[in-house]
C-alpha positions in Angstrom: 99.8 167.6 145.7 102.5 170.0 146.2 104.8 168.9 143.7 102.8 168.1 141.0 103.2 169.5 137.6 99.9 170.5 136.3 99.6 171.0 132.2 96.7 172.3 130.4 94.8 169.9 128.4 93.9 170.9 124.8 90.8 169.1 122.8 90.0 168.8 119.4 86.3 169.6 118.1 85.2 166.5 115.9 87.7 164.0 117.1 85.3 161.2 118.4 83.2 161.9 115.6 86.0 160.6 113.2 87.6 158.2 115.4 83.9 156.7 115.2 83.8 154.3 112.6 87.1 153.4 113.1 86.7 152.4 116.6 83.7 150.5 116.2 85.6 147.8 114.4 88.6 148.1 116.1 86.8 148.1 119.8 84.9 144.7 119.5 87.8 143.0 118.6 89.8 143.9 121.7 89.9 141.0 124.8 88.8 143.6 127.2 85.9 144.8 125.3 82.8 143.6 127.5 80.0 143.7 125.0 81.5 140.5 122.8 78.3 139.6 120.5 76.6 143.2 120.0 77.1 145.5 117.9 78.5 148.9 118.9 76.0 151.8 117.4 77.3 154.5 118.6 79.8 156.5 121.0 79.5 159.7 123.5 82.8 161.8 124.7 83.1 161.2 128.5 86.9 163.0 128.6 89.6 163.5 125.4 93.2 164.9 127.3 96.4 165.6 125.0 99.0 163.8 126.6 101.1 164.8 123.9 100.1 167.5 120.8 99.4 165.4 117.6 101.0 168.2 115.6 104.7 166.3 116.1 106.1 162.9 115.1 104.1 161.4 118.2 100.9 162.4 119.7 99.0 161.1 123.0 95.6 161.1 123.4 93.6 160.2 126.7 90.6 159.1 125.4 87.6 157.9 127.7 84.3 157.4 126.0 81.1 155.6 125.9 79.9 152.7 123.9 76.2 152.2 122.9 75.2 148.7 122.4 71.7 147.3 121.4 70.3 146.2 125.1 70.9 141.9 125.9 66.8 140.8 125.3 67.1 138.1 127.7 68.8 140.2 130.2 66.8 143.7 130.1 68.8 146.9 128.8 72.3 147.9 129.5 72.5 150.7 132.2 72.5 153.8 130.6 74.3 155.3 129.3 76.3 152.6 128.3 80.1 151.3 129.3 82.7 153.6 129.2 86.2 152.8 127.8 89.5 154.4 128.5 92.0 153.9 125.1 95.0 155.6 125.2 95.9 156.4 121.5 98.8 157.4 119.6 99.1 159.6 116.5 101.8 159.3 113.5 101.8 159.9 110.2 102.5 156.8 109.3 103.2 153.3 111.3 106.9 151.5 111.5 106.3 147.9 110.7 106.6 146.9 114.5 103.4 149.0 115.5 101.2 147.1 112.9 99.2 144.9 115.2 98.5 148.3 117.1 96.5 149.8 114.1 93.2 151.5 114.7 92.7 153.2 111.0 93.8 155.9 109.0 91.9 159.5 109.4 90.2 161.2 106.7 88.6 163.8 108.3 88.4 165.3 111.2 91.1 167.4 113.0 93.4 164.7 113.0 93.0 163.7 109.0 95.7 162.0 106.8 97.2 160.8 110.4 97.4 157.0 111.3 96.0 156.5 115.0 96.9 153.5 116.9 96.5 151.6 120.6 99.4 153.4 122.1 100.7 151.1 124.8 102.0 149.0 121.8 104.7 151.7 121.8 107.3 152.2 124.0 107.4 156.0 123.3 103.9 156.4 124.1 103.8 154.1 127.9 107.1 155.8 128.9 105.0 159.3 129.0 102.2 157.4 131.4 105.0 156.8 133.6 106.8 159.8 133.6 103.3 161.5 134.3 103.2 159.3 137.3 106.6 159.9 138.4 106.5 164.1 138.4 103.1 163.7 139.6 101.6 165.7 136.7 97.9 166.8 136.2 96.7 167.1 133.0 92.7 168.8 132.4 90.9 165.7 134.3 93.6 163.6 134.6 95.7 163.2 137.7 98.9 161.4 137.9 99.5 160.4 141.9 101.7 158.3 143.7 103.3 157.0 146.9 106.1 159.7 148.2 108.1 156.9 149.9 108.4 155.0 146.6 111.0 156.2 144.6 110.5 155.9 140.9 113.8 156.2 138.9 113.4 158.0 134.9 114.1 156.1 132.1 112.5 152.8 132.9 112.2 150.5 129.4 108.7 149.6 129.1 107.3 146.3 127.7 103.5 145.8 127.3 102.4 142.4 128.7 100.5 140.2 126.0 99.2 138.2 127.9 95.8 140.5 129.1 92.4 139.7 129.9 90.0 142.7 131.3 92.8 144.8 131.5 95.7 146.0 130.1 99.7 146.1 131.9 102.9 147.6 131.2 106.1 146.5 132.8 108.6 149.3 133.4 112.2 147.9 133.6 111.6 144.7 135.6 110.8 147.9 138.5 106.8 148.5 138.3 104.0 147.3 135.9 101.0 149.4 135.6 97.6 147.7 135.0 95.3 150.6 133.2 91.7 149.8 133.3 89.8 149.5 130.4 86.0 149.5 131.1 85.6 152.3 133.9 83.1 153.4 136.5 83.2 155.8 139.0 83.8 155.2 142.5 86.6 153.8 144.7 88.3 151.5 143.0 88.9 148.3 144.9 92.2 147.4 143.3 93.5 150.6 144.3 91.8 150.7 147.3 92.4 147.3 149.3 96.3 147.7 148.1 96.8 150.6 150.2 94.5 149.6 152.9 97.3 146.4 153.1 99.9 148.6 152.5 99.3 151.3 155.8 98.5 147.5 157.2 102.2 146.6 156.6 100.7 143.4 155.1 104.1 141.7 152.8 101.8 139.8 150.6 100.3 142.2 148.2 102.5 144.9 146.2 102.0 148.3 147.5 100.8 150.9 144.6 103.7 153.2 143.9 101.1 155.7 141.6 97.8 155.7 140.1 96.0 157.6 138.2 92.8 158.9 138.3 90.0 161.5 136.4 87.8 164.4 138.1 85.2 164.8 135.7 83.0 167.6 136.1 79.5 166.5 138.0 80.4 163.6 139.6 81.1 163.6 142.7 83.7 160.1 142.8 86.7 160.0 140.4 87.2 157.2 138.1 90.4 155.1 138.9 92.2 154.7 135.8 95.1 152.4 136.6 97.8 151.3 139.7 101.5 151.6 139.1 102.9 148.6 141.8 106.0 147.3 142.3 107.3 144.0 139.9 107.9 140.8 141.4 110.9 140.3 139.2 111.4 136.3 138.0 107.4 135.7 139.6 105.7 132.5 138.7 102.1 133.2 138.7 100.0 130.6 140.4 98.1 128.5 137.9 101.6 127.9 135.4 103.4 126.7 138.8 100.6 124.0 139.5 100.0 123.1 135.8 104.3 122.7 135.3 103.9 120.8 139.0 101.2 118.6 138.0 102.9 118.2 134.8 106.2 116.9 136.5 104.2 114.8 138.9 106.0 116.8 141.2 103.7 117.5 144.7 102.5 120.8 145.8 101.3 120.8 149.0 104.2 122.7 150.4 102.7 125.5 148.1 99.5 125.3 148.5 99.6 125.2 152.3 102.3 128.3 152.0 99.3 130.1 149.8 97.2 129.2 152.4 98.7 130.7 154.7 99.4 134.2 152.7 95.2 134.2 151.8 94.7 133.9 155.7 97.2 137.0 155.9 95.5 139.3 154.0 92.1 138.7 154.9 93.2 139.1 158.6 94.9 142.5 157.7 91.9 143.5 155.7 90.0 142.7 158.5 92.0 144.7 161.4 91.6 147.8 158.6 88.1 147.9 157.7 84.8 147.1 159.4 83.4 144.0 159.6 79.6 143.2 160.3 77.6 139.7 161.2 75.4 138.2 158.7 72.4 137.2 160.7 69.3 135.0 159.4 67.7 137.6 157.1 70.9 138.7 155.3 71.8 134.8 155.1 68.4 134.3 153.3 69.2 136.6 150.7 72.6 135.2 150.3 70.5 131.6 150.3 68.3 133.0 147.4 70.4 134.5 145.8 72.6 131.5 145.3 69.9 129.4 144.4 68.7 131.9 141.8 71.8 131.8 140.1 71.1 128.0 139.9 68.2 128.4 138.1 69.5 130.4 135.5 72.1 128.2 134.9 69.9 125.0 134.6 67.5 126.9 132.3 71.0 127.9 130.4 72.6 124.2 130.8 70.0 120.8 130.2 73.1 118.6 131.4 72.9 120.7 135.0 69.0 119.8 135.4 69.7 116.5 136.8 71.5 117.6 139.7 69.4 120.6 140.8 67.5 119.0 143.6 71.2 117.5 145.0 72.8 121.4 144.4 69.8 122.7 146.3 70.2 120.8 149.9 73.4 123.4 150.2 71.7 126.0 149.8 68.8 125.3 152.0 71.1 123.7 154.7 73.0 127.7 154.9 69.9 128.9 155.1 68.3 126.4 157.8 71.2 126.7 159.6 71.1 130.6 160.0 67.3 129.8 161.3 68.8 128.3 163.9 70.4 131.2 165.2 74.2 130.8 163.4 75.5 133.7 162.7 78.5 134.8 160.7 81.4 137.5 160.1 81.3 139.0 156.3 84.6 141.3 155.8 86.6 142.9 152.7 87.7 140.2 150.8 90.0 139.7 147.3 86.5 138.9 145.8 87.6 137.1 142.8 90.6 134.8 143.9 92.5 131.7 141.8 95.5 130.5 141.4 96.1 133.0 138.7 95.9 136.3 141.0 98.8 134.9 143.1 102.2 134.9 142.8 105.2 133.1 143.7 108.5 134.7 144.2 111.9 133.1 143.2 112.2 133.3 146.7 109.4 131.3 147.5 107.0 133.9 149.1 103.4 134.6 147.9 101.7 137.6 147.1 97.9 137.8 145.9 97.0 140.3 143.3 93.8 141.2 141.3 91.8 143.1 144.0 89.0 144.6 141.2 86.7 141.4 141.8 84.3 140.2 139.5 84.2 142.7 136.5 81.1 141.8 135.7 79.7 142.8 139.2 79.1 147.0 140.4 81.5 148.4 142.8 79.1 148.8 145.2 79.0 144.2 145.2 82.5 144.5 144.7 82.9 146.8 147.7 80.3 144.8 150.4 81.5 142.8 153.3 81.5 139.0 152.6 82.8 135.9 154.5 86.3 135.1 153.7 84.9 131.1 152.6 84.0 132.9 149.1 87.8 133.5 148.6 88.6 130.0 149.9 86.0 128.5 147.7 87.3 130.0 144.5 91.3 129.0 145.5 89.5 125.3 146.3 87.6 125.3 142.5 90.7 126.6 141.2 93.1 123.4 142.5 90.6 121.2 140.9 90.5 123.3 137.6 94.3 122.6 137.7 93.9 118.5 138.4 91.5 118.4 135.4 93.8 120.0 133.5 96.5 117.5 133.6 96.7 114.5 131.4 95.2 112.3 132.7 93.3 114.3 135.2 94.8 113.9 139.0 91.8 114.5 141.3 93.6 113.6 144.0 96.0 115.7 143.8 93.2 118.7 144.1 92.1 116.7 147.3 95.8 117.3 148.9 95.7 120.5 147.5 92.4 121.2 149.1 93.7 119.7 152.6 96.9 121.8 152.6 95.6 125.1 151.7 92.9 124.8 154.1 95.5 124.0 157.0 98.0 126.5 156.3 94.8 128.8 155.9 94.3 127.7 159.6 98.0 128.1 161.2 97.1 132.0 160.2 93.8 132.8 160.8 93.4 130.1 164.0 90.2 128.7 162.2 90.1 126.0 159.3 87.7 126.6 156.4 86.4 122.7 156.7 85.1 123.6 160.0 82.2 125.1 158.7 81.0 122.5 156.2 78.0 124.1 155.6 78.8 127.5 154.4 82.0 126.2 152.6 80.0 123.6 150.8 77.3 126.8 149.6 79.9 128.8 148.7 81.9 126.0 146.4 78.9 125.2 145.0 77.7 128.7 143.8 81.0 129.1 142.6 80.5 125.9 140.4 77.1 126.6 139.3 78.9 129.8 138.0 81.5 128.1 136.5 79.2 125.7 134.4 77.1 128.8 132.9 80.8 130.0 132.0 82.3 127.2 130.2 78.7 126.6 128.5 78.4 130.1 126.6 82.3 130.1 126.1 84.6 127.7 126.5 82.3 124.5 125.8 85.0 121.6 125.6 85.8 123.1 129.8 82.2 122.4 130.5 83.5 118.8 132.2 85.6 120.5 134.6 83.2 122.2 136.9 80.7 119.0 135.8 82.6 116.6 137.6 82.4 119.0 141.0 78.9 119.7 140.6 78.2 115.7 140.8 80.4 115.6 143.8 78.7 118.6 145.4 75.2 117.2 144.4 75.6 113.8 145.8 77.4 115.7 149.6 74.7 114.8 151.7 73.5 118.1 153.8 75.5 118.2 157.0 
């Protein structure tokens, strides 16, 4: 870009190889780290960029690198060469009391020895040079700093880091912009960078439109990794999930918000799908989607003994989608949000809604994340999500999921001219794959949940086939 300040990055010979042992205690424990369970045995240097020299009372270091994990026996190796994990870390001689839960270690060797390195976006020092990389548009070795020209971003913007992270990690610059950086990154376009901006050159309201981003060019690849989006902050923002739990909590209704969120979801896919192709699922790419649904079923009821009962029930949906695409039914497949709940939307003090999220299932390639599907998978995972809600209350409200249900669906409708619900059969496929998924979830982590997606997988069983 024409304005961008471009800096020379500087390395340090040895530096993984002492940040090693630290980081392999320090990584595991981290939220985002997606090899829970496993030992890590080992790291490679994908890119290390000075942000700032570590010869001063602060230094910045970009750090992206590779962590080697024994492979998952009952799940074949780990593509090689292993995931790759961008830390941002700070150097000091020594850390002020507030930075203690930021630690990493202390250095003994190694070009940085008898320093103290630390997760930087604990510091407010450290995250305001992210953004004022952004905001002068700098380029740094690999690194490139990028934004929106029409957005202005002002200096001197207070950051906070957001605690409350799960795959991720987010900074919120004066109540102005929060930047989500990435932790485990591939190559490739990016889908939370990428369907913002679609949206955004779609003059769609509902998502934020990214202000920067940043991104590497490593040599021999020929796709940069995304590193993190820089969007504007809904400022006194509810997210989605704490509005219906205080709701539910109240006994207060929300079908005026769920029909409203409805009607937002049916906004953006429409945008997305006046942006990007779409394609038609015939009968052979419907069989796949079939089989590949009920292969997921069978993992999970080899994983789960109290699914088994209710495999032959679970089945009928997936053979009815199937059947029915024998007959000749076609249907649309588009970009989607590809991993939506209550939690990736948000409500403004003003009462509008804005989805957010748009990197999918982290668990899945970019190239999944990136393929056309129909928009039911969205509108089955905002439908699983009301009922996670209602079994969250005390005692559980199931019917208020069902209202919920009924008045997403419609304002869904008033939007996109076609209600979910008339298409039993791939709605009912779609909610229960979503469930199946759900069940293997709760079972390997969050055991006392398990009930939850157990009392939708009875209902879903005993639906007979339309």
């Amino acid at each position: 870009m024409s304005d961008a300040v471009t800096r020379a990055a500087a390395t340090h010979p040895g530096l993984l190889a002492s940040l090693d042992p630290l980081l392999r205690e320090w990584l595991p424990r981290q939220r985002w780290f997606a090899g829970k369970g496993r030992p890590v045995t080992g790291f490679s240097l994908v890119a290390a960029t000075e942000l700032l020299p570590p010869g001063g009372t602060l230094g910045l270091i970009h750090l992206l690198a590779r962590a080697h994990q024994p492979a998952v026996p009952t799940q074949g190796a780990l593509p090689h060469p292993g995931d790759c994990y961008q830390i941002v870390i700070g150097v000091r001689e020594a850390l002020p009391p507030r930075l203690a839960p930021a630690l990493i270690g202390h250095l003994e060797e190694g070009p940085l020895a008898g320093r103290t390195v630390y997760e930087a976006l604990h510091d407010p020092r450290a995250a305001a040079v992210l953004l004022e990389a952004i905001r002068t548009r700098t380029r740094i070795g690999p690194l490139r700093f990028e934004g929106d020209p029409r957005q202005r971003i002002r200096e001197g913007l207070v950051p906070r880091r957001v605690t409350s992270e799960q795959s991720n990690s987010s900074v919120i610059y004066g109540d102005t912009f929060i930047l989500k950086l990435l932790r485990r990154i591939v190559p490739g376009t990016n889908p939370d960078l990428e369907l913002p901006l679609v949206l955004s050159d779609e003059g769609c309201p509902r998502v934020p439109a990214p202000a920067g981003w940043l991104r590497a060019d490593l040599d021999g690849l020929d796709d940069p990794y995304v590193l993190g989006v820089l969007q504007p902050y809904v400022r006194g923002a509810t997210d989605g999930w704490e509005l219906a739990l205080r709701e539910l909590a109240k006994g207060e209704d929300f079908t005026a918000e769920a029909r409203a969120l409805g009607r937002a979801t049916a906004e953006v896919h429409t945008a997305l799908a006046r942006a990007l192709p779409t394609v038609t699922l015939g009968h052979t790419q419907v069989r796949l989607l079939a089989d590949g649904m009920t292969e997921r079923l069978d993992v999970a009821a080899q994983a789960v003994p109290a699914l088994r009962p209710y495999v032959p029930g679970l089945y009928s949906a997936f053979r009815a989608l199937a059947d029915l695409a024998a007959e000749g039914h076609t249907w649309t497949a588009q970009r989607i949000h590809g991993d939506l709940h209550l939690g990736q939307c948000l409500r403004s003090p003003s009462g509008a809604w804005s989805l957010i999220d748009f990197e999918g299932e982290p668990s899945k390639s970019l190239a999944e994340r990136r393929m056309p599907q129909p928009v039911v998978r969205d509108i089955a995972g905002m439908l699983r999500s009301f009922d996670y809600a209602a079994h969250s209350a005390t005692p559980p409200a199931p019917e208020w999921a069902i209202a919920c249900r009924a008045a997403y669906c419609t304002g869904y409708a008033e939007i996109a001219g076609r209600d979910p619900r008339t298409d039993p059969v791939l709605l009912r496929a779609y909610e229960t794959d979503k469930a199946v998924y759900e069940v293997l979830y709760e079972a390997r982590h969050r055991p006392d949940w398990l009930p939850v997606p157990m009392a939708a997988i009875r209902r879903l069983s005993a639906d007979a086939a339309p």
